[in-house]
N, CA and C of each residue as an Amber inpcrd file, in Angstrom:
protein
   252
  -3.1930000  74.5320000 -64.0170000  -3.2600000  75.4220000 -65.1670000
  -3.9320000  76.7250000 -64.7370000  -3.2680000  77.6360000 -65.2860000
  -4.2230000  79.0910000 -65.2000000  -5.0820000  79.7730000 -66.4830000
  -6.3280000  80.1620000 -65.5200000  -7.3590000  80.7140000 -66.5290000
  -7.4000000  80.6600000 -67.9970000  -5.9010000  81.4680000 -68.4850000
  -5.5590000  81.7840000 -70.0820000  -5.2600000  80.0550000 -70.3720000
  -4.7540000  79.8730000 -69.8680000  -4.4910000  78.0320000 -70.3280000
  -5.9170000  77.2510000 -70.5220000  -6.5610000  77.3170000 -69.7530000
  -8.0250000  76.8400000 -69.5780000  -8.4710000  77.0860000 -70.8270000
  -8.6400000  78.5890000 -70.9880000  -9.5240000  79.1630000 -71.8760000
  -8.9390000  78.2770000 -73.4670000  -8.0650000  78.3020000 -73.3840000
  -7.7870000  77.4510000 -74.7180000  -7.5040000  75.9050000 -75.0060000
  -7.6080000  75.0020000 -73.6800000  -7.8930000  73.9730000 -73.5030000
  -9.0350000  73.0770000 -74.4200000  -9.1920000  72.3650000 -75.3260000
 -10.3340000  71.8030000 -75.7360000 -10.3390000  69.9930000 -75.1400000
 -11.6290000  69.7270000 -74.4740000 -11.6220000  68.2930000 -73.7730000
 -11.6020000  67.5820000 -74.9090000 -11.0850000  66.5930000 -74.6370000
 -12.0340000  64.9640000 -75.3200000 -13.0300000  64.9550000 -75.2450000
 -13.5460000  65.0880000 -74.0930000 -14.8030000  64.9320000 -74.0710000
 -15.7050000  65.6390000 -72.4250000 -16.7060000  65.8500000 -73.0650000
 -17.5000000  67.1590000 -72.2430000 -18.8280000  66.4370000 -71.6460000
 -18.7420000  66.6210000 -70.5170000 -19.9600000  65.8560000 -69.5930000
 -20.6170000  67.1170000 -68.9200000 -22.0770000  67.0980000 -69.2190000
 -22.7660000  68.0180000 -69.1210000 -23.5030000  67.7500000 -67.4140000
 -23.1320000  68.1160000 -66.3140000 -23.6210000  67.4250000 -65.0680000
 -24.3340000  68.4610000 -64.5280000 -24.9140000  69.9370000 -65.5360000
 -25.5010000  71.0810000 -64.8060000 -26.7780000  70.5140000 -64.3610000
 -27.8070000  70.7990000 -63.4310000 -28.9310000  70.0970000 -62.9660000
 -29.1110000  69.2350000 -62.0230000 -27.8970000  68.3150000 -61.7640000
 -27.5370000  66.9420000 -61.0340000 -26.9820000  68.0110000 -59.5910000
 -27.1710000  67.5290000 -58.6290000 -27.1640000  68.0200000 -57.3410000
 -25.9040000  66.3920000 -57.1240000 -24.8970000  67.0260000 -56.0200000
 -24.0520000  65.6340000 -55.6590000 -24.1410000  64.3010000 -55.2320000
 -24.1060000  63.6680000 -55.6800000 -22.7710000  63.1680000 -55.8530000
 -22.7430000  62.8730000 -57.4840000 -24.1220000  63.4400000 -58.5440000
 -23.9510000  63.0810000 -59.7570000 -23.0830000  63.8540000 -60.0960000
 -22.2200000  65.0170000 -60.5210000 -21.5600000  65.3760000 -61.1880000
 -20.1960000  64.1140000 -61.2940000 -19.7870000  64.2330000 -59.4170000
 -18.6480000  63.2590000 -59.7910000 -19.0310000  61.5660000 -60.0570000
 -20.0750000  61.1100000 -60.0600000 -20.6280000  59.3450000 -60.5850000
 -20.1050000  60.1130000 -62.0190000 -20.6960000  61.0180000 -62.8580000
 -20.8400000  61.3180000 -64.3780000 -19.4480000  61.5460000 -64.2240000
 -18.4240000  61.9430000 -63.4790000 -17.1180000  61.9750000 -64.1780000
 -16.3600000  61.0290000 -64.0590000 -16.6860000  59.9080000 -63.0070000
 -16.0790000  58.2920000 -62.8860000 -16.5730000  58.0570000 -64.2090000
 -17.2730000  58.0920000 -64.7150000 -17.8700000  57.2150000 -65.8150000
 -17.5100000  57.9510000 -67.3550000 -17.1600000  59.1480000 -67.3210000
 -16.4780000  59.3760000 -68.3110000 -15.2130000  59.5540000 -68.4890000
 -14.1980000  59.4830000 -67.5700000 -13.0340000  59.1910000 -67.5810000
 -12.8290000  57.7760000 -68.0400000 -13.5740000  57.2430000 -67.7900000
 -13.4830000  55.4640000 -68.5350000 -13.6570000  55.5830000 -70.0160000
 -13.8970000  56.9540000 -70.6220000 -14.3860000  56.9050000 -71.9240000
 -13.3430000  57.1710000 -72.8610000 -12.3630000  57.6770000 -71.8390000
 -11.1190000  58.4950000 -73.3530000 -10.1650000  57.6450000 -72.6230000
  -9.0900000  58.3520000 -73.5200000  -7.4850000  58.0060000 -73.6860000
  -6.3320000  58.0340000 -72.7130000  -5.9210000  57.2710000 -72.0790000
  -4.8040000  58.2290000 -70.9600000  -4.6330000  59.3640000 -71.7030000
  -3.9560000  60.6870000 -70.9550000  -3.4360000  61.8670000 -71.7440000
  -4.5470000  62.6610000 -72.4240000  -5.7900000  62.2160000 -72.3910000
  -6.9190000  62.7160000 -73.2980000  -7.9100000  63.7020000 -71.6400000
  -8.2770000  64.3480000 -71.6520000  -9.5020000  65.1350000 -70.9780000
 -10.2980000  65.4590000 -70.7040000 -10.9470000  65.2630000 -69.7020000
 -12.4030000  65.3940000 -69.5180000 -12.9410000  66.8570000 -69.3000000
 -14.2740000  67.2520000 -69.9880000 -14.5890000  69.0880000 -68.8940000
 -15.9720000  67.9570000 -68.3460000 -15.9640000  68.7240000 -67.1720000
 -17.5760000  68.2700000 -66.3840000 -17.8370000  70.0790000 -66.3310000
 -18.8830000  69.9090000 -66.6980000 -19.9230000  71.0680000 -66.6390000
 -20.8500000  71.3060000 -65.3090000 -20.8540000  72.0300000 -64.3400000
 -21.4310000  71.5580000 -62.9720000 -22.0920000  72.6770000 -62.3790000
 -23.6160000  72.6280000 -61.4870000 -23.6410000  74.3450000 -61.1410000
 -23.9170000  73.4040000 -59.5320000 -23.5230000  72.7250000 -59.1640000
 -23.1030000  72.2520000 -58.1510000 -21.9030000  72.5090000 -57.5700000
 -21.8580000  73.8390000 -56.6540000 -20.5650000  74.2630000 -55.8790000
 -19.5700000  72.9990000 -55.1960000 -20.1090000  71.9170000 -54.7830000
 -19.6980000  70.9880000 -53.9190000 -18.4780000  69.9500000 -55.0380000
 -18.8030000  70.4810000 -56.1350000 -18.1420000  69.8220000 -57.2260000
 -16.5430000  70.0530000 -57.3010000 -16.5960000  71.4220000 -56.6700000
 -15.0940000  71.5450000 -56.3930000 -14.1920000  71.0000000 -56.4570000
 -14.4680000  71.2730000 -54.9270000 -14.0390000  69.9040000 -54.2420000
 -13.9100000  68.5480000 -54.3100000 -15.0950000  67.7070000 -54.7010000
 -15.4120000  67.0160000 -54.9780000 -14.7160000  66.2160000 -55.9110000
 -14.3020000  66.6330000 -57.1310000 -13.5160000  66.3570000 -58.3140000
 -12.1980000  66.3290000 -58.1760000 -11.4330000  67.2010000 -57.3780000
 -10.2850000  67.8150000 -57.2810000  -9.7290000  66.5140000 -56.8630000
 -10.3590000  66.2630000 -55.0000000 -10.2230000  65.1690000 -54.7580000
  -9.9740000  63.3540000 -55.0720000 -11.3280000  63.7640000 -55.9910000
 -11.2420000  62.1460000 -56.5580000 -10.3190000  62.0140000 -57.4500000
  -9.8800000  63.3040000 -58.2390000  -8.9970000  63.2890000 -59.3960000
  -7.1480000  62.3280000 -58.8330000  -7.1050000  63.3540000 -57.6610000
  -5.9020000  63.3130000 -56.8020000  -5.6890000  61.6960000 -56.7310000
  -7.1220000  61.5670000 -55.6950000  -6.9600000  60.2390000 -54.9780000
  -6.6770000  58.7590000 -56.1950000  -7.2790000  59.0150000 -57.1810000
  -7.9470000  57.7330000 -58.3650000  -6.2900000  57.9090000 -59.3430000
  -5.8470000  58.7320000 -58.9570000  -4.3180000  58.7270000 -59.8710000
  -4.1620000  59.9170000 -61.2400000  -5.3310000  60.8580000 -61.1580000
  -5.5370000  61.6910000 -62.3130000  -5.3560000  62.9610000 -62.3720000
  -5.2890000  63.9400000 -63.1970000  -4.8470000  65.5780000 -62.8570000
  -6.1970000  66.1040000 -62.6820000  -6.2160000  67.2800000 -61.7870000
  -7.0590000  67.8960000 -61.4620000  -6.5670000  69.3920000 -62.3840000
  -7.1780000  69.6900000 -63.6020000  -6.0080000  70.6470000 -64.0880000
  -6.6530000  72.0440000 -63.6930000  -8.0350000  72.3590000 -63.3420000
  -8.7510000  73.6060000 -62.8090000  -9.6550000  73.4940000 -63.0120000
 -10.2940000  74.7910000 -62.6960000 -11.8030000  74.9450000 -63.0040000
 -11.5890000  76.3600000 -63.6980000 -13.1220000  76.7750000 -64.2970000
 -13.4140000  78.1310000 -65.0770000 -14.4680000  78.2320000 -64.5240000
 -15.1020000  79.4600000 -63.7450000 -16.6670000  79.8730000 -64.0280000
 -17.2570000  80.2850000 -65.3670000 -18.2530000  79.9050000 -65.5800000
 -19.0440000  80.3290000 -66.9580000 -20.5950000  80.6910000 -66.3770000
 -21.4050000  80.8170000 -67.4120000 -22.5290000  81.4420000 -66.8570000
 -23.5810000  80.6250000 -65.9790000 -23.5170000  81.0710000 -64.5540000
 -24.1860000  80.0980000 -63.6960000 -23.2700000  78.7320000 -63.5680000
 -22.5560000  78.5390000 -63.7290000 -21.7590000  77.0770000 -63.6540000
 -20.6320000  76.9250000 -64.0070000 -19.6960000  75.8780000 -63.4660000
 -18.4220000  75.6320000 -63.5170000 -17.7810000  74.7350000 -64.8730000
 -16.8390000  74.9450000 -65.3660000 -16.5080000  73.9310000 -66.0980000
 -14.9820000  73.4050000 -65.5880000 -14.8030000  72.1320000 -65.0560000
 -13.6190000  71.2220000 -64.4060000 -13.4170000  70.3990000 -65.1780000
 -11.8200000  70.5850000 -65.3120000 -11.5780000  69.4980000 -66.2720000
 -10.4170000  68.7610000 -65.3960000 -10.6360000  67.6300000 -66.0410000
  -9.6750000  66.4360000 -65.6020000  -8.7040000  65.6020000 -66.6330000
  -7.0530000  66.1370000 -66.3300000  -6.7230000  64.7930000 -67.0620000
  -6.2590000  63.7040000 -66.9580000  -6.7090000  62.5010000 -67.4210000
  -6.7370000  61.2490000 -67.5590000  -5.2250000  60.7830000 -67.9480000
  -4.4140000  60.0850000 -66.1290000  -2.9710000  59.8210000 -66.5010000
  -3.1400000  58.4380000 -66.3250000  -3.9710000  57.5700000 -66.0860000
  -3.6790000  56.2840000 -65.7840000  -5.0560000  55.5260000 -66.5040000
């Protein structure tokens, strides 16, 4: 997805992981992807650069969309959606 898509994106549900240094952002997004709907979305909130990556990956690997990221102030917001 691009930026303008993002920007009007609303999650299921929003995991706040600013503060958490790695590997918590992505433990907090294993664990909230267990929380919604196939087809439903996660944002992780992150000022952990490594999260990137990090997410993109696991999203790929675990069977799920990696749909982007947004910068916001001091921190990222990545969302994931939940296909399986």
């Amino acid at each position: 997805m691009n930026t303008e898509e993002l920007v009007t994106l609303t999650a299921d549900k929003v995991i706040d992981a600013r503060g958490t240094a790695c590997p918590g952002p992505l433990l907090e997004a294993k664990k909230g992807i267990g929380t919604v709907k196939v087809g439903q979305v996660i944002e992780v909130k992150s000022n952990d650069k490594g999260s990137r990556k990090d997410l993109s990956t696991w999203a790929t690997k675990v069977g799920h969309e990696f749909l982007g990221l947004m910068e916001a102030d001091g921190y990222d917001r990545l969302f994931v959606l939940r296909k399986k």
